[in-house]
C-alpha positions in Angstrom: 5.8 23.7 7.0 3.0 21.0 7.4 0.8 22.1 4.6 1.2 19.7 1.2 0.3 21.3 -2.1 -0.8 19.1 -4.7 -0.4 20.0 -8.6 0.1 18.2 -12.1 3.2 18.9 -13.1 4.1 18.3 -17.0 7.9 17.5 -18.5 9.8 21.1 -20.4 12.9 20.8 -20.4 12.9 24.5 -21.9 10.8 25.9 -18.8 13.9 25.8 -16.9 17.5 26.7 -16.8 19.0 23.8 -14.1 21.7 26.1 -12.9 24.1 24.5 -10.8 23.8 20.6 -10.1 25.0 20.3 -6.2 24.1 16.4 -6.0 22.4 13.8 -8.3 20.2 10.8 -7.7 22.1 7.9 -8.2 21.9 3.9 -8.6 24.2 1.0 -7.5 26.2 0.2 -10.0 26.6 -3.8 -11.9 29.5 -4.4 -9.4 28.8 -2.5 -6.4 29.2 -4.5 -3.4 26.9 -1.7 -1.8 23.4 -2.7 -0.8 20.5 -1.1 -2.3 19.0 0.3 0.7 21.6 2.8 0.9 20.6 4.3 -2.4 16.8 3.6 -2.7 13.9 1.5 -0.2 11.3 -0.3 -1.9 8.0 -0.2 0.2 6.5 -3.3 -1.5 7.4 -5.5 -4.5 6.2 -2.9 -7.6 9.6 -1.5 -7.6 13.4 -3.4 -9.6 16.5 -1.7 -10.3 18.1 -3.1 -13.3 21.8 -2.6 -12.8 22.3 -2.4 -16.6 24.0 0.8 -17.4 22.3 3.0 -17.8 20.8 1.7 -14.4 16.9 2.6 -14.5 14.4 2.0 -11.5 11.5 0.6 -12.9 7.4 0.7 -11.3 4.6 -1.0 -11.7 1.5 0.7 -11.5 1.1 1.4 -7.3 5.0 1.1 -6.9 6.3 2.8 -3.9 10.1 3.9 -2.9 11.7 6.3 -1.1 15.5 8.2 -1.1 16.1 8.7 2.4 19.4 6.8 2.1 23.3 7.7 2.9 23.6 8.4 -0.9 20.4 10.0 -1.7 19.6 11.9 1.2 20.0 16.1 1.4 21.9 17.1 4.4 20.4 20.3 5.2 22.9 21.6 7.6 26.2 21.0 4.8 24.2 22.9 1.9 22.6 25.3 3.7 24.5 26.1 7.0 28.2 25.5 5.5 27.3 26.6 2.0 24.6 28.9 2.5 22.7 27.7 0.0 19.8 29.6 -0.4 17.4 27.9 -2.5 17.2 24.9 -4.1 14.8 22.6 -6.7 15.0 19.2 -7.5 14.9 17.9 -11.1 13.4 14.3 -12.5 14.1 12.1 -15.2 12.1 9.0 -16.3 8.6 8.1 -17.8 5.4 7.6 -16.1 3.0 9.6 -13.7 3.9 9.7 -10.2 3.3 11.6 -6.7 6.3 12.7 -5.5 6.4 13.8 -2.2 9.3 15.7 -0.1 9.9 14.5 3.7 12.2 15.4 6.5 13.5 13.5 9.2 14.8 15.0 11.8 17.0 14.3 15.5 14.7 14.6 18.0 11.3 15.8 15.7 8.6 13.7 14.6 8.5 13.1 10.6 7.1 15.9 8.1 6.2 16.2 4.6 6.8 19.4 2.9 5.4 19.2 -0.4 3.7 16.6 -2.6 2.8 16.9 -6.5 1.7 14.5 -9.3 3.9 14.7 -12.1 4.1 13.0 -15.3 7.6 12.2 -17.0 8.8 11.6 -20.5 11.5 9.7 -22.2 14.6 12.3 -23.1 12.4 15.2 -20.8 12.8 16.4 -17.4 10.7 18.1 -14.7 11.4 20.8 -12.4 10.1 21.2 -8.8 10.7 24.2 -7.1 11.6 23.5 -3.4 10.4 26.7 -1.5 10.7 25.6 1.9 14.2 25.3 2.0 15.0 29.1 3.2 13.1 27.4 6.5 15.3 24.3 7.0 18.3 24.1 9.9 18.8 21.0 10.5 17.9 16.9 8.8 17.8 15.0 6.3 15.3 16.1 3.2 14.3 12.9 0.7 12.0 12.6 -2.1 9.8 9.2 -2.1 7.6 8.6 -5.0 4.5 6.5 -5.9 3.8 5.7 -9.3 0.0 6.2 -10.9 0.7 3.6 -14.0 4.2 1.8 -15.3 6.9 3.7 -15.4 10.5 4.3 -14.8 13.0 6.8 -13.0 16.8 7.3 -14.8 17.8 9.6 -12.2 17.3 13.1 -11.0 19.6 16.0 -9.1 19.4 18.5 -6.8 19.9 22.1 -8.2 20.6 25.9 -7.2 20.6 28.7 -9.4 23.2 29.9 -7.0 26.4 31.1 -8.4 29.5 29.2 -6.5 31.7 31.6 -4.2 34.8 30.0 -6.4 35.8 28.4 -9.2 37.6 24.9 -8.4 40.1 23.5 -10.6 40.6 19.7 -8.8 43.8 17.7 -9.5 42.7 13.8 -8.4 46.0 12.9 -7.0 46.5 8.7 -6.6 49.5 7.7 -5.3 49.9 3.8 -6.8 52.9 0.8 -5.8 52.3 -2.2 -7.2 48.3 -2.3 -7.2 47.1 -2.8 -10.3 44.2 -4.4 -10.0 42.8 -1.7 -8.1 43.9 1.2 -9.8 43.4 0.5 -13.5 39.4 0.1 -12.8 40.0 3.1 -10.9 41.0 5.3 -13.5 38.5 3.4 -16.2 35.6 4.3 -13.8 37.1 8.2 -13.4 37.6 8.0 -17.1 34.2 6.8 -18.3 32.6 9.5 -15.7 34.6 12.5 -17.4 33.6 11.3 -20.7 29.7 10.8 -20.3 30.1 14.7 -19.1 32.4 16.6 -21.0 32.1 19.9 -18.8 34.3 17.9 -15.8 37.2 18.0 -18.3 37.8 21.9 -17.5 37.2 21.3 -14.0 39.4 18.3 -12.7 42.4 16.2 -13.9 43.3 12.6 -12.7 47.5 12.3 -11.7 48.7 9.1 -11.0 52.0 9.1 -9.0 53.6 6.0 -9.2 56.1 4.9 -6.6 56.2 1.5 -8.1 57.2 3.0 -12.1 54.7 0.3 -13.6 52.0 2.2 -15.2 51.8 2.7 -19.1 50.2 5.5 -20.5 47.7 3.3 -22.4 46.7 2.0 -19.1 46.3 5.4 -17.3 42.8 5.9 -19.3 44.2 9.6 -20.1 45.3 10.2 -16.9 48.7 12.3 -15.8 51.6 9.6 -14.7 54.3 11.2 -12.7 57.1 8.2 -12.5 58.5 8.7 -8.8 60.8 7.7 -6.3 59.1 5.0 -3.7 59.1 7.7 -0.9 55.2 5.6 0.2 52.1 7.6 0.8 53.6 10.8 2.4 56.5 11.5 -1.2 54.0 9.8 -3.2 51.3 12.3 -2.2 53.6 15.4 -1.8 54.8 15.0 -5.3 51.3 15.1 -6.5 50.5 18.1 -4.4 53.8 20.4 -6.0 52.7 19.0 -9.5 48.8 20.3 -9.0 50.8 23.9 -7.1 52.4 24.2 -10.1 50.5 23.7 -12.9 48.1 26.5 -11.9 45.1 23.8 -9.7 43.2 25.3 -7.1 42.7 22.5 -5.0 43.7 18.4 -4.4 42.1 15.0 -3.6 44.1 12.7 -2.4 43.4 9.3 -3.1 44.6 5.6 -2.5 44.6 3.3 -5.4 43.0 0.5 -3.3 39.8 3.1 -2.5 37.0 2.4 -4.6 34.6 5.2 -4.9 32.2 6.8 -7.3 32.5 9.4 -9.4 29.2 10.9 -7.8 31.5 11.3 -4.7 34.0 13.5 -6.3 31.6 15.5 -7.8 29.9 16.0 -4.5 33.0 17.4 -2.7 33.9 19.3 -5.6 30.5 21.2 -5.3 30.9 21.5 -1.8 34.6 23.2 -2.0 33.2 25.5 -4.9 30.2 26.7 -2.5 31.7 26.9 1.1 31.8 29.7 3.2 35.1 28.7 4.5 37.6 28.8 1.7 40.4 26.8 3.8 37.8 24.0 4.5 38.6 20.5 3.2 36.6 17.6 2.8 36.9 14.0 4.1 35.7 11.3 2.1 33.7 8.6 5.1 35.2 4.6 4.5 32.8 1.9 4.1 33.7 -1.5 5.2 34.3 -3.7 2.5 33.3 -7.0 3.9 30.6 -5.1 5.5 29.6 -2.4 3.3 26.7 -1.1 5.2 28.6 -0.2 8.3 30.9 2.8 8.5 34.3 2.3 9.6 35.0 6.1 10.2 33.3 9.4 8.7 36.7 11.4 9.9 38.5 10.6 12.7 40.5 11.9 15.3 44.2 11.9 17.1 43.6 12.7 21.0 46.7 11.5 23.1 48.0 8.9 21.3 44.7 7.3 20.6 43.4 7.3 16.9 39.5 7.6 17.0 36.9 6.9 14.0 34.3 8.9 14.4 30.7 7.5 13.9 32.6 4.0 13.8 30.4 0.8 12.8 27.1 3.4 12.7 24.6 1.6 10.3 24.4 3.5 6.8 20.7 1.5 5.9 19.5 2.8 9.6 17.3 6.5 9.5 18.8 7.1 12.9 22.5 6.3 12.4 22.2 8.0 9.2 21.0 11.5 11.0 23.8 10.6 13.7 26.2 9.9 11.0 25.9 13.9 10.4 25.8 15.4 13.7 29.2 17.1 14.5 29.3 16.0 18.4 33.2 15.1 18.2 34.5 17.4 15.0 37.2 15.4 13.7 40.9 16.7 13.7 42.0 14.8 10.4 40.9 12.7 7.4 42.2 9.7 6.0 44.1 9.7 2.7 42.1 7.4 1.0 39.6 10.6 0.1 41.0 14.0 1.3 39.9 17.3 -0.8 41.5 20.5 0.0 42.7 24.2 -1.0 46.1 24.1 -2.4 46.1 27.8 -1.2 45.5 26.6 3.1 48.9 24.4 2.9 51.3 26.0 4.8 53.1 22.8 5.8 53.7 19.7 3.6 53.7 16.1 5.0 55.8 15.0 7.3 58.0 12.2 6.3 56.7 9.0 7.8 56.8 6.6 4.2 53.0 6.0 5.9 51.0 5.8 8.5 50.5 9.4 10.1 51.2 11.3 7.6 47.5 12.4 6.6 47.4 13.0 10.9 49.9 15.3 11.0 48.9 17.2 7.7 45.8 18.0 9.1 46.7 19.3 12.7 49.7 21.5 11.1 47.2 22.9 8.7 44.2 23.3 11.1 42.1 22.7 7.7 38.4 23.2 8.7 36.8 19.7 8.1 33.8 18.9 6.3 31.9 15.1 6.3 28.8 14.5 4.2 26.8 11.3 3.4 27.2 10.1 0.5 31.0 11.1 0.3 33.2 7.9 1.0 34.5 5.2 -0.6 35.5 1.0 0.4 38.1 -0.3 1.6 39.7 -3.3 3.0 39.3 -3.8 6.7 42.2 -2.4 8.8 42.8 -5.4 11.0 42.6 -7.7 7.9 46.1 -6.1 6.8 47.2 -5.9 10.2 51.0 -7.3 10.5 54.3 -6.5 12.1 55.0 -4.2 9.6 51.7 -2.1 9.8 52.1 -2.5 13.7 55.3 -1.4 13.4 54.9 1.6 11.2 51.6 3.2 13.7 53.5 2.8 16.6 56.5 5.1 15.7 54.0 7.4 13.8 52.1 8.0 17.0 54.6 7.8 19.0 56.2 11.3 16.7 52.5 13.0 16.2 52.1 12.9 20.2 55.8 14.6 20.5 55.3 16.9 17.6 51.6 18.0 19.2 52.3 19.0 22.5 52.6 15.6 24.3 55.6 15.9 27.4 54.2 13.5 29.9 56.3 10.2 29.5 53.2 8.4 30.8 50.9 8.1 27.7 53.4 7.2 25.6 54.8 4.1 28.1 50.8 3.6 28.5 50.1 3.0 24.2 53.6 1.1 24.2 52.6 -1.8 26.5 49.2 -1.9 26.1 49.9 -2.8 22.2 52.4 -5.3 23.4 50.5 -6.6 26.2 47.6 -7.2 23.6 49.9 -9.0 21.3 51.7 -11.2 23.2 48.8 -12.4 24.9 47.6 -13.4 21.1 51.0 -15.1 20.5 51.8 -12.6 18.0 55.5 -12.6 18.6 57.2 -11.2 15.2 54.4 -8.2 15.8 55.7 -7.7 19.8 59.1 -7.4 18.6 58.1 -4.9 15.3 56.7 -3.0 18.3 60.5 -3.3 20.1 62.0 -2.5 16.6 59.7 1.2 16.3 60.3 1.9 19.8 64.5 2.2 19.3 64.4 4.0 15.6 62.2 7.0 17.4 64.8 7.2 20.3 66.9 7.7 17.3 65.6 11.0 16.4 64.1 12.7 13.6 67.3 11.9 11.5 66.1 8.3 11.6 63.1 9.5 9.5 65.7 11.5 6.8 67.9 8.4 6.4 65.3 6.2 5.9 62.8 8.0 4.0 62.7 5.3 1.2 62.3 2.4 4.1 64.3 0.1 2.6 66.4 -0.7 5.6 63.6 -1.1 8.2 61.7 -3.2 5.8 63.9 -5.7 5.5 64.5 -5.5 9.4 60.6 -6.1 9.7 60.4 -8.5 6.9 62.5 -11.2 8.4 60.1 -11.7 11.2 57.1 -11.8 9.0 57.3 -15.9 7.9 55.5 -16.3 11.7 52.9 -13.9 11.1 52.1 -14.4 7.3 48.6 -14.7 6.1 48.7 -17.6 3.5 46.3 -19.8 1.7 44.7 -21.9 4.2 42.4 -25.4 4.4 40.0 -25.7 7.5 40.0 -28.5 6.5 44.0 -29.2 7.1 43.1 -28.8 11.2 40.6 -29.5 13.5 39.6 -26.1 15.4 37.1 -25.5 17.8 35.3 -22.7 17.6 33.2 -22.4 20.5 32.8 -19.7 22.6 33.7 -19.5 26.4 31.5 -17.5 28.4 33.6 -15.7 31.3 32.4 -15.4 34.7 33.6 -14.0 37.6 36.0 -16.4 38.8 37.4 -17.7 35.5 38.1 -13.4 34.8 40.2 -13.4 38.0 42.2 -16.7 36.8 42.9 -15.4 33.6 43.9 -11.7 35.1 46.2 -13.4 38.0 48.0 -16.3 35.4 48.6 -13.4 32.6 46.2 -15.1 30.8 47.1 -18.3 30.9 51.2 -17.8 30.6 51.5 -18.9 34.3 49.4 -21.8 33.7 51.1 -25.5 33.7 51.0 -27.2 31.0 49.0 -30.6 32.2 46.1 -27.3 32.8 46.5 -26.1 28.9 44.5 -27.5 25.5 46.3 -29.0 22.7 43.0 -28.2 19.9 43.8 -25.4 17.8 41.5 -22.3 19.0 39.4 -20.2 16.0 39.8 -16.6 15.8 38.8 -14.3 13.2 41.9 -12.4 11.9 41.8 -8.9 14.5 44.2 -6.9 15.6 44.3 -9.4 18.6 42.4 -12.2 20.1 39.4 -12.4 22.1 41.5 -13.2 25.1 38.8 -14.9 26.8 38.2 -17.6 24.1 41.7 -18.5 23.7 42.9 -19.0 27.6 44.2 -22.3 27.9 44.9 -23.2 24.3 48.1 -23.3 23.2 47.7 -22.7 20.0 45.6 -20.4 17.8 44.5 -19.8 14.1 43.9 -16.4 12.5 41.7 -16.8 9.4 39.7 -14.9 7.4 36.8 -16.1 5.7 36.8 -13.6 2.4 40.4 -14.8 1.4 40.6 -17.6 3.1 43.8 -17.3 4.4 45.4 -17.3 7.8 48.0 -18.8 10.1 48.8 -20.6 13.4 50.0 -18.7 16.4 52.0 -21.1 18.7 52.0 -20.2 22.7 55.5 -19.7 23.5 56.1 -18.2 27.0 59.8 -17.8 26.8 59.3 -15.5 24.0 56.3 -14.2 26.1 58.6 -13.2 29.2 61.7 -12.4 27.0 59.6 -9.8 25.4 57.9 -8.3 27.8 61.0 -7.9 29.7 62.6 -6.0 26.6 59.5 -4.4 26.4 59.6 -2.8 29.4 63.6 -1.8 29.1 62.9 0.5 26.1 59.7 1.6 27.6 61.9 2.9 30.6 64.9 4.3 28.5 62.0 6.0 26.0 60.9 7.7 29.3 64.2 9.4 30.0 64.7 9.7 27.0 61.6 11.9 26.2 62.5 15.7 27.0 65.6 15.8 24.5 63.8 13.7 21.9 60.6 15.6 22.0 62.9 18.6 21.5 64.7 17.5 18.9 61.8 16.7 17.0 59.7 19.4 17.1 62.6 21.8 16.4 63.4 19.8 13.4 59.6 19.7 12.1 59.1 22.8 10.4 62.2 21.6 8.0 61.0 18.7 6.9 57.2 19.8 6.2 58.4 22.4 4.0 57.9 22.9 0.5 61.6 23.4 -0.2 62.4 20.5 1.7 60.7 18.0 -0.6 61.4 20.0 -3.7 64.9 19.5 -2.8 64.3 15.5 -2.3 62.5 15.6 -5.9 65.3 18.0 -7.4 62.3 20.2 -8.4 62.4 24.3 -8.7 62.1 25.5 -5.8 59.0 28.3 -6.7 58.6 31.1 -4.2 
C-alpha cells in the first residue's frame, strides 16, 4: 500500500477498548549494558532518553526518531503467519504533537510507508491508531518513526489486537540457581518489580526458584517459589521445576539460568506468542546477546547436526536493518534452544531431560520432543561469553554430551565421533592447554563406560574432583600486564610460513635455538590463533573485562604423550561404538521419563 493518509488525531482514552497488548514500546533501562540503537535511532540531536524510571524520550520541536530496532520492531511473519493475527493497532503515550508515520522494510523490496497521521498527546491519555494494512502484510519488519511539531515527550506505546488468544497460558518462570547470587537476586527484584507495576501478570505467571545450592531465603526470593533441591546441575535442577509447574495445575514453562539477564518485556512477549500460536506444541527460544558485545548476537537458536553445535544467525549485528531482517528469516530452522530462555507447553513433554548434570541437556530435550521452534526479535537475554568460561571442566562436560546426543540421534559411523575427538585435542594442545587435552581424555573413557556412568554420577561429584585437580594450570586468576612483558603483534602468514607451521605441528618439531622466549598475547578463546603463537614458547590468556588470565607453558612431552593417548582411546571408542551406542539408546527412554526423576526426587509418581 503506497498511499499515506494524513489526519489529526486527538488523545481518548475512552474511544477505545486496547484489547490484547501483543508487544509494547520499550526503553533501555538505568543499567542496561544494551545500546540505544537497538531500541530507538535518533535522526538528529532534538531527541534524549532519560533513563530515569519511568524512562521518557523527550523532543524538541523538529525532533526525529525511529523504532525500527531488534526490540521495537514488528515481525510480520511471527504475528501474523505463526499467530494469525488478523488485525492489529498501535497505541501512544506521551505529550506533544507529532507525525507519526508507519514504514516497512523488507528482504529484497525497496522501503514503504503505509500510513502517516499528526497526532497530539496528553499527559495520563493515550491515542489509538488503527493499522488497516496489516491483513496485506507477509513478510518484514513494520516500525513506527515519529517527528515532533513542538516539545514534547513519548512514555511508551504497544502494539494491540482485539483478537481473542487461542489459549489461556498459565507460565511457571522456572530458574534453576547454585551459588549465583549476585545474579539471581536482581533477577527476581527485576521479575518482581515487573509483576507489581501490572497486577494482571499475577494470575498469569509465577517465578520458582530451584536451588541446587540450598542458599536462598525467602526474603530474598522477592515473592518468588523456592524449591530447596538436590545439586543434580541444570538437567535435576530444571526437571524438578518442570514436575513442580505439572503438578500444580501450569500450562506451560520457561526455563531460565540465573546468570541470564533479561527483561521482563521478553517474557511477556513469549508469553503472548504461546497464548496466540497456531501450533499449540510450539516453544519459544529466547536469542543470547553478547555481554561484552551486546549489539552482536551470539545465537537466535541453534542447532546439533553431526556432532557440531551451530548458532544460528551467530555474531549478526542487532543495530544493522539488514542483519536485523536476516536475524528473522528461517533459512536453517533450529533443532533446539538454549536453557538460558526456553518457553514451552507442559502438555508437548513426552520425554524429560536426560541426565547429563549439564551441557546437552536442553539438546536432547528438544530433539526427543520435536517441539516446533519459534525465535523473535526482541526475545533474548545477556550472557557471559562462552569461551570466557571455557575450561577443562566445561571442555570436559561438551565432549561426553556430544559425544551421547550423536549416539542417542542416530549417529553409527565411528568416523565423526574420532573426527570431533581429535580435532578438540589437536586445537588444544597446539594452545598448550594441557589440563583441558587431558579433561578431553577423562570424557572420552566415562562414555565408553556406558549410560550407567551417567546414573552413578548424576550429582558429579566424583568427576569433578577428577577434573578439578588439573584445573591450577588452566585457572583464570587476577592478573597484572604489567607483571610480564608480552608482545602482542600480529604475524601475518604467508604461503611458506603456513607450510612450516603445518609440517613442524605447529611449531612442536621446532628446536629450541628456532623458538621465542617473550610471552605471546592472546585473548582468552576457546584456543589460540595458531598462527600468532608459532614459535613462542609460551602464552598468556587474558581477558580484558575481568582482567584475569594465565600462562600456557609449551611442553612437547606432554604434547606427544597426549596425543598419543589421545589417539588410543580414540581407536578403542571406535570398536567400541556398536555395543555402546546400543546400550545407550536402549537405556534412554528410562532415564527421560517422568517416573524416572520422580523416583530420584522421591516425588508421587502422578499418572
Amino acid at each position: 500500500m503506497n498511499a499515506r493518509t494524513k489526519e489529526i488525531i486527538t488523545s481518548s482514552r475512552q474511544d477505545h477498548q486496547s484489547g490484547f497488548v501483543l508487544q509494547n514500546v520499550v526503553f533501555p533501562k538505568l543499567q542496561s549494558v544494551i545500546p540505544e540503537d537497538l531500541y530507538f535511532r535518533t535522526h538528529n540531536e532534538k531527541v534524549e532518553l532519560s533513563r530515569a524510571e519511568p524512562e521518557i524520550l523527550y523532543f524538541k520541536e523538529g525532533g526525529r526518531a525511529s523504532f525500527d530496532t531488534y526490540f521495537n520492531g514488528i515481525t510480520v511473519e511471527r504475528w501474523r503467519e505463526l499467530c494469525s493475527i488478523q488485525h492489529i493497532g498501535l497505541e501512544l503515550e506521551g505529550a506533544g504533537r507529532f507525525v507519526v508515520r508507519i514504514g516497512l522494510h523488507q528482504l529484497g523490496h525497496p522501503h514503504r510507508w503505509l500510513l502517516e497521521k499528526t497526532v497530539s498527546l496528553a499527559e495520563e491519555e493515550h491515542v489509538y491508531l488503527d493499522l488497516p494494512f496489516w491483513p496485506e502484510l507477509q513478510s518484514g519488519m513494520l516500525y513506527l518513526w515519529v517527528e515532533a511539531l513542538e516539545d514534547g515527550h513519548l512514555l511508551g506505546g504497544r502494539i494491540v489486537t482485539e483478537q481473542k488468544p487461542l489459549r489461556d497460558v498459565n507460565l511457571a518462570v522456572v530458574i534453576t540457581h547454585f551459588n549465583r547470587k549476585p545474579y539471581l537476586l536482581p533477577a527476581l527484584q527485576k521479575l518482581s518489580n515487573a509483576l507489581q507495576a501490572d497486577p494482571t501478570w499475577a494470575d498469569r505467571l509465577s517465578v520458582v526458584v530451584v536451588d541446587n545450592s540450598q542458599n536462598v531465603t525467602d526474603d530474598e526470593a522477592c515473592g518468588a517459589k523456592v524449591i530447596p533441591n538436590l545439586n543434580l546441575g541444570g538437567a535435576g535442577g530444571f526437571t524438578r521445576g518442570l514436575l513442580y509447574a505439572k503438578d500444580n495445575g501450569y500450562t506451560h514453562c520457561l526455563f531460565m539460568d540465573d546468570d541470564a539477564s533479561c527483561d521482563f518485556e521478553a517474557v511477556r512477549r513469549a508469553y503472548m506468542i504461546l497464548s496466540f500460536t497456531t501450533e499449540a506444541r510450539a516453544a519459544v527460544i529466547g536469542a543470547q546477546l553478547r555481554e561484552s558485545v551486546p549489539w552482536q548476537l551470539h545465537e537466535a537458536g541453534a542447532r546439533f547436526v553431526n556432532g557440531h553445535w551451530l548458532a544460528r544467525k551467530h555474531l549478526l549485528d542487532m543495530r544493522n536493518i539488514h542483519h536485523l531482517l536476516l536475524a528473522e528469516v528461517n533459512d536453517a530452522e533450529p533443532n533446539y534452544g538454549g536453557w538460558w530462555f526456553f518457553a514451552f507447553p507442559i502438555s508437548a513433554v513426552k520425554h524429560f531431560p536426560y541426565p547429563f548434570f549439564v551441557r546437552g541437556d536442553d539438546v536432547q530435550f528438544s530433539l526427543q520432543n520435536k517441539f516446533p521452534l519459534i525465535t523473535m526479535n526482541g526475545i533474548c537475554s545477556v550472557a557471559e561469553d562462552f569461551y570466557v568460561k571455557e575450561s577443562p571442566m566445561t571442555r570436559y562436560l561438551a565432549l561426553r554430551a556430544t559425544l551421547v546426543l550423536m549416539m542417542l540421534n542416530g549417529q553409527q559411523n565411528p568416523k565423526p565421533y574420532v573426527n570431533v575427538f581429535l580435532s578438540w585435542l589437536r586445537g588444544i594442545l597446539f594452545s598448550y592447554n594441557y589440563a583441558s587435552a587431558k579433561a578431553l581424555i577423562i570424557a572420552m573413557k566415562n562414555v565408553m563406560e556406558g549410560p550407567e556412568f551417567f546414573l552413578r554420577n548424576m550429582n558429579m561429584v566424583s568427576p569433578r574432583a577428577e577434573i578439578s585437580a588439573l584445573l591450577p594450570s588452566e585457572k583464570m586468576e587476577p592478573y597484572n600486564l604489567k607483571d610480564v612483558e608480552v608482545n602482542h603483534h600480529h604475524h601475518p602468514d604467508g604461503t611458506f610460513r603456513r607450510l612450516v607451521r603445518l609440517a613442524t605441528l605447529n611449531g612442536n618439531l621446532l628446536p629450541n635455538s628456532l623458538t621465542r622466549n617473550d610471552v605471546r598475547y592472546q585473548d582468552k578463546n576457546f584456543n589460540a590463533a595458531f598462527r600468532d603463537i608459532f614459535r613462542y614458547k609460551e602464552v598468556l590468556y587474558y581477558n580484558e573485562a575481568s582482567r584475569t588470565g594465565y600462562v600456557a607453558k609449551q611442553d612437547r612431552k606432554q604434547f606427544f604423550s597426549l596425543w598419543k593417548d589421545g589417539l588410543t582411546v580414540a581407536a578403542r571408542f571406535a570398536r567400541a561404538l556398536p555395543n555402546l551406542q546400543k546400550q545407550y539408546t536402549q537405556k534412554l527412554p528410562e532415564m527421560t521419563s517422568e517416573d524416572f526423576w520422580r523416583k530420584i526426587y522421591d516425588l508421587e509418581i502422578r499418572k
